[in-house]
Every structure is written in C-alpha cells, then in structure tokens.
C-alpha positions in Angstrom: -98.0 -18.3 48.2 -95.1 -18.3 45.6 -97.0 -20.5 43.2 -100.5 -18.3 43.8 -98.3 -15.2 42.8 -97.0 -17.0 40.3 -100.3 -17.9 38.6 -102.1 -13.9 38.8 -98.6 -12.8 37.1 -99.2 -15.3 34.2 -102.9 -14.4 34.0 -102.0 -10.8 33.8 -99.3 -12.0 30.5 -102.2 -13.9 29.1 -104.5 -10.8 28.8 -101.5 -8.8 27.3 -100.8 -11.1 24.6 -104.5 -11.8 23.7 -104.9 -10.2 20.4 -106.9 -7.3 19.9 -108.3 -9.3 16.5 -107.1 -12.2 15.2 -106.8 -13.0 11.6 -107.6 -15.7 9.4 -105.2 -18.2 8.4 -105.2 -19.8 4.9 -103.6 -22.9 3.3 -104.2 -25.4 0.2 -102.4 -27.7 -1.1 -105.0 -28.3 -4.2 -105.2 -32.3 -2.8 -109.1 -32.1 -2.1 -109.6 -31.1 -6.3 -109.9 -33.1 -9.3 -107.0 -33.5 -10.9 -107.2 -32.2 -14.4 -109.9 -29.4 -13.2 -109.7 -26.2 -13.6 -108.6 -24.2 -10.5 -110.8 -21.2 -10.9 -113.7 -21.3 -8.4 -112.4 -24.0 -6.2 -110.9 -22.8 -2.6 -111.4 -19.1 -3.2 -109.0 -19.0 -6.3 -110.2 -17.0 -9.4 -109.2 -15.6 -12.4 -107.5 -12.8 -12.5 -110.6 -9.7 -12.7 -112.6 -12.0 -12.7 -111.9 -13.4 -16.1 -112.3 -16.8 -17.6 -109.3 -17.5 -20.0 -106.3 -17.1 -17.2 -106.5 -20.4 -15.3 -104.6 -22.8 -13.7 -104.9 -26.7 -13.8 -104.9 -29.3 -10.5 -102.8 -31.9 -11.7 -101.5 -35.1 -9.7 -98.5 -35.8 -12.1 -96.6 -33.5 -9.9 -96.8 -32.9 -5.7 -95.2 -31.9 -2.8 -97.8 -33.2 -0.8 -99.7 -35.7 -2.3 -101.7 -36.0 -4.6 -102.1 -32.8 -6.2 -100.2 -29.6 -7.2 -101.1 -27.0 -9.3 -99.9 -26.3 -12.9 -99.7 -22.7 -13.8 -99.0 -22.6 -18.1 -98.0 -20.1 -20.0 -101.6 -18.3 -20.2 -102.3 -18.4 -16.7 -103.2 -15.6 -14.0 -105.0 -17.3 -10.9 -105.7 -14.9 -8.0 -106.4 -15.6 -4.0 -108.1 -13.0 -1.9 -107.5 -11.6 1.7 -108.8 -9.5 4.2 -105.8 -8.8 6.5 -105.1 -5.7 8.0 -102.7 -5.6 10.8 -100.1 -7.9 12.5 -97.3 -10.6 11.7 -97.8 -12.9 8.6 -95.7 -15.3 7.3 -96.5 -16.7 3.7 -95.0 -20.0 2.2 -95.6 -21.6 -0.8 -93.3 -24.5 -2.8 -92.4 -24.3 -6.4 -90.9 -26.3 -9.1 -89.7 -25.3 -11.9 -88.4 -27.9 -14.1 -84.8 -27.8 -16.3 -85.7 -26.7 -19.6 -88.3 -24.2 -18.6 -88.6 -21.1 -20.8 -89.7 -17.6 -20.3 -91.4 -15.5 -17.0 -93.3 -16.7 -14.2 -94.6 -14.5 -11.5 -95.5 -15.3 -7.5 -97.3 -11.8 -6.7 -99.0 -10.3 -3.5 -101.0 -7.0 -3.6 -102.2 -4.7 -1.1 -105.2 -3.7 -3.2 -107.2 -5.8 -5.4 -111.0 -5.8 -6.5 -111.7 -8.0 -9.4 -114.3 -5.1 -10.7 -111.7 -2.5 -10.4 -107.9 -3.6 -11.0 -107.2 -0.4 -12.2 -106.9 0.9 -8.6 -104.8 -2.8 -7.6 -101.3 -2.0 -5.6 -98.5 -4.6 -5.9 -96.6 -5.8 -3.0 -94.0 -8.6 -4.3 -93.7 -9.2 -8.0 -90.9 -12.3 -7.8 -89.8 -13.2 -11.3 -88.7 -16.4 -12.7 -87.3 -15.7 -15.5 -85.9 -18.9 -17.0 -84.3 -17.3 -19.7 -81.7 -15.8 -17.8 -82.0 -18.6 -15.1 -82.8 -16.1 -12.0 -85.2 -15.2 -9.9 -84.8 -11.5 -9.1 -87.3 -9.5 -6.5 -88.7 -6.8 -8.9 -88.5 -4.2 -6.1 -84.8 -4.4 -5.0 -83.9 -6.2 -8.3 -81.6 -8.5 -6.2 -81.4 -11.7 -8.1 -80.2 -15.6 -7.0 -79.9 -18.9 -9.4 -83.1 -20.7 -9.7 -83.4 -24.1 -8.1 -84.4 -26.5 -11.1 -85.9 -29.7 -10.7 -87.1 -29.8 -7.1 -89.2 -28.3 -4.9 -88.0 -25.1 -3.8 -89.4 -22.7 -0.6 -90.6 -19.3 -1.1 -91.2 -17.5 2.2 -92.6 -14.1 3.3 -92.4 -12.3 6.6 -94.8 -9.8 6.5 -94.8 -7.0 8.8 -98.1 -4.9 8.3 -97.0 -2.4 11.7 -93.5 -2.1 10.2 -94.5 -1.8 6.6 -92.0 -4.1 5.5 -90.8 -7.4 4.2 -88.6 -10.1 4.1 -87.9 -12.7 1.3 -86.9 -16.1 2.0 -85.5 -18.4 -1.5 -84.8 -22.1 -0.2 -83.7 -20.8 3.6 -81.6 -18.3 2.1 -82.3 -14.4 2.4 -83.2 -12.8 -0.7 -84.2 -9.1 0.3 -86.2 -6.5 1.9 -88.3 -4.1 1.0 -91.7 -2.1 2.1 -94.8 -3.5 1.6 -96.5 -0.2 0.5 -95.8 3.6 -0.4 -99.0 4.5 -2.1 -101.2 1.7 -1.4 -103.0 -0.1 1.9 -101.3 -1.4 4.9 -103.1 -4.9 4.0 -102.6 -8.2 2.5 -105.2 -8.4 -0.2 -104.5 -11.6 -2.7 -101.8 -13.7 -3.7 -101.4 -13.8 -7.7 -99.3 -16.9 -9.7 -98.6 -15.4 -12.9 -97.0 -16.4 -16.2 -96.2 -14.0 -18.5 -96.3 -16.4 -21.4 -93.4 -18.7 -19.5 -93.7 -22.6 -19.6 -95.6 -24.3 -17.4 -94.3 -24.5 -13.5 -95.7 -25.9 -10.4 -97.0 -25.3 -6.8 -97.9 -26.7 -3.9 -98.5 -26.3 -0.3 -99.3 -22.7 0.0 -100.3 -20.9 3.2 -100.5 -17.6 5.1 -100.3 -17.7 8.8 -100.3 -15.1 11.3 -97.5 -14.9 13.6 -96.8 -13.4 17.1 -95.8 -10.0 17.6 -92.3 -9.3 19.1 -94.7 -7.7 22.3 -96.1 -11.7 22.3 -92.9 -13.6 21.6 -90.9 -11.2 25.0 -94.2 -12.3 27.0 -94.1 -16.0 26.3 -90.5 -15.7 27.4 -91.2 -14.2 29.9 -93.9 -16.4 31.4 -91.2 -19.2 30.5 -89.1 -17.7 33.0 -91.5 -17.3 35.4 -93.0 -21.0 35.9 -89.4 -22.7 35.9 
C-alpha cells in the first residue's frame, strides 16, 4: 500500500512539473560547415538586417570542439534568431581572444529583432571586449573584469524571462546582473557577435537551453524524497 501511495503522489508531481509549453533548444558548434565558408545562411545565422557584407567565417585553424570554430573579423555582424517567450534559459558560448588583439568585440542578445525592421530592435546584453583597455565590461552595469587571453574562455547567461532578469557568468566567475527589458519584450529574440572594427576573435560551442523553474527543481526534490 505504501509503495501504491507512493506512486499516485509522484504521478500527481509529474503533471505539476509538466510544462505548460516547452521551448526549443539551440546549439552549434560550426563543425558540420566548410571551413573557410561563409557563415551566413548556414544553421539559421544571418547577416545582420539581412545584409550581405557583415559576415563571419567557419574556420578549422582554431576549435573548442573539433574541427571548426567561427572567426568573427573586424567587419563582421552575424545574427541568430529566437522565438522564446517564457521560462528559464541558460546561454553559453566559448570565446578566444588571442594576445595582441586590438579594438571592440561584441557578444549581444536582443529582445526584439526583425531583419526588415531593426529600427524597432531592443538590446538585452551588449558584452564588450574591448582589447584596448584589456576588459570586458557589461554595457548595462558597466562592471568590468580582465580579459582572459589566449584560451578558451566561458561566457554564460541565466536568463530569467518571469523575473525579468539576468545573470552573467565570465570563466565561472560572476560578472553582474541586470534586467532583461524595460521598454522592450519579455523574449529572447537573437543572439548577435559583433565587432566594431576589433581584430578578429573566435567562438565555439554555443547553445541556449531551457532550464527548470524553481516550482520544477522543489518538485524533483521532492519526489527524491519521496521514493528513498
């Protein structure tokens, strides 16, 4: 009888913690491309507003995962879209920037963005490399830490689109927080690597996963509890 209860209490959980709608996760780590081809219209990257002259370059003379990374130069603006609208995300991607590097390099996410219309886009996180100074500072808190040179370095995002908030992540070490909108979209719309004329950097593995909410996490813990 214990074990009968035991199983209609974890059924009940399980229909608590089913989401409502699921999103999509997204990853790419540029290894199923040519190297030496252009990045725009492969895996659902694209210029930025739909341009031609902004984009990135596969190359295999530098990876995390092997082969292939991608090469963002000093004219490039390469854009992913979403669609996510609600819930827990948490966004990694790996960068290197070698010693030596010069000027600005962006990693951007907006809340709005049509390629037709990028008047009406909404920023989220602008992160600046700026190699002339040698920091990486979060343009909306302008808190700033050393960049890592010469190896690949973790960026990570937890996003919370219920909270309407972030948190920055800089090789396991926390950089900031701030809100993800304040006149824009409770939604994760693209990721955007950006140089603003800097020397050419590099990136690699890059994903967006949907997490569970605290509700989800207490319940797993819970039902933990319950079968032991």
């Amino acid at each position: 009888m214990r074990v009968l209860n035991r199983f209609f209490i974890v059924c009940a959980a399980l229909l608590v913690i089913v989401p409502a709608a699921a999103g999509t996760d997204w990853s790419d780590n540029f290894d199923s491309y040519t190297a030496g081809t252009g990045l725009d219209g492969q895996g659902g990257w694209a210029c930025w507003a739909g341009g031609t002259t902004s984009d990135a370059f596969v190359v295999d003379s530098m990876h995390l995962s092997t082969p292939n990374s991608v090469a963002i130069t000093p004219t490039s603006d390469i854009v992913q879209e979403f669609a996510e609208t609600t819930g827990e995300w948490e966004v990694i991607a790996w960068c290197y920037i070698p010693t030596g590097s010069t000027g600005k390099q962006y990693f951007i996410m907006l809340n709005r963005y049509a390629p037709d219309s990028v008047s009406s886009a909404k920023w989220s996180v602008q992160l600046e490399f700026d190699s002339g100074t040698g920091n990486l500072k979060d343009y909306y808190s302008t808190t700033t830490t050393p960049i890592i040179n010469d190896q690949w370095v973790e960026v990570k995002l937890e996003i919370h689109l219920s909270q309407n908030s972030y948190d920055i992540y800089y090789n396991n070490t926390f950089l900031a927080s701030n809100a993800w909108q304040s006149s824009g979209a409770d939604a994760i719309a693209a990721i955007d690597l950006f140089s603003d004329g800097g020397s050419t950097i590099f990136w690699d593995d890059c994903s967006l996963v949907e997490q569970p909410s605290a509700l989800e996490q207490t319940t797993w813990g819970n039902i933990k509890t319950i079968m032991q």
